[in-house]
Structures are given as C-alpha cells and as structure tokens.
VOGU-3710 file (C-alpha; in Angstrom, 3 decimals, decimal comma):
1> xxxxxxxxxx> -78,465/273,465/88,427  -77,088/270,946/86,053  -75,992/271,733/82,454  -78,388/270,122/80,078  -76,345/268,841/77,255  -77,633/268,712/73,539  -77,633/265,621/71,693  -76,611/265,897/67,869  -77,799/263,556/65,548  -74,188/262,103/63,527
11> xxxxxxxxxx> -74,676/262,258/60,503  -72,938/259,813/57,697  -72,254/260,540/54,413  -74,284/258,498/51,328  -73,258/258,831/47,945  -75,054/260,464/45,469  -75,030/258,553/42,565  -77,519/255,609/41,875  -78,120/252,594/39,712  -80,827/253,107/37,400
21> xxxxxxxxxx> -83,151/251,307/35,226  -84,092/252,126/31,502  -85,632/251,134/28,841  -84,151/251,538/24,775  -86,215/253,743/23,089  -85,606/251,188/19,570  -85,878/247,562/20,776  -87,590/248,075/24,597  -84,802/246,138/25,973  -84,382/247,036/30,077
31> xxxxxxxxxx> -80,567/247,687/31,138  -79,594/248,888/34,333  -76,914/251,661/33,737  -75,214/254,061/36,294  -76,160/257,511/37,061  -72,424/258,790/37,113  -71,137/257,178/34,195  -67,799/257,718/32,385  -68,134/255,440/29,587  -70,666/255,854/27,001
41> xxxxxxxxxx> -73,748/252,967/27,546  -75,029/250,780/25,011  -77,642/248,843/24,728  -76,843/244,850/24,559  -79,522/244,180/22,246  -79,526/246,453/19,488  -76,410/249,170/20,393  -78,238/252,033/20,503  -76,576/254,931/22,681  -78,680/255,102/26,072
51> xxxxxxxxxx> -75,979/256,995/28,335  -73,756/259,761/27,434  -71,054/261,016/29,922  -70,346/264,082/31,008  -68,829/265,837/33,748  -70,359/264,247/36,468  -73,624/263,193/36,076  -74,490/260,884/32,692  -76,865/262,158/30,422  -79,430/259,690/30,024
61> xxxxxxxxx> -81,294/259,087/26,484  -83,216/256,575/27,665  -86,461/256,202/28,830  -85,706/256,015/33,031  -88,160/252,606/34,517  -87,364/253,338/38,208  -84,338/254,172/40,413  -82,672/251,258/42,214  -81,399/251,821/45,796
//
C-alpha cells in the first residue's frame, strides 16, 4: 500500500500593526496615523495630541474612522 502523504498549508508571516484612520476630537480633521507608533501624533490642523506611544502598541485618543489594510 502506498504512504499517503499530508499536505501542510505554509504559512507566512503578516505583521501586526496597521495604518489607521481617525478623526480629532476638537477640529474633525481625518489623519491617518500608525497603530505602532513611537512618536507622539498630532493633529496638522489644530495640534491636538491624537496618538500617544507606548511600549508597543500607540494609545490612540482619537476617535478610530476605519482600519486601512
């Protein structure tokens, strides 16, 4: 009888970090700011704080429109 062999699926790596899109909370300006950020984001319009860094993932203090791919 012949050896049936199993087929894997390969499997490739994909980062987790994204590019995402918020909105100010002040002057409803949209910014697209990213989700692993080490500098502190501002907005362009009126400078308000909308990402903080941290360790690894930013802490966002915006308002979050939709996740870009």
């Amino acid at each position: 009888m012949p050896r049936k062999r199993k087929l894997y699926k390969i499997l490739t790596p994909e980062p987790r970090s994204k590019f995402i899109k918020v909105r100010c909370p002040t002057c409803k300006n949209e910014q697209i700011v990213f989700s692993h950020a080490t500098y502190p984001a501002t907005c362009l319009m009126c400078g308000t704080k909308l990402v903080e860094p941290t360790g690894g993932k930013a802490k966002i203090l915006a308002e979050i429109v939709r996740i870009l791919e």
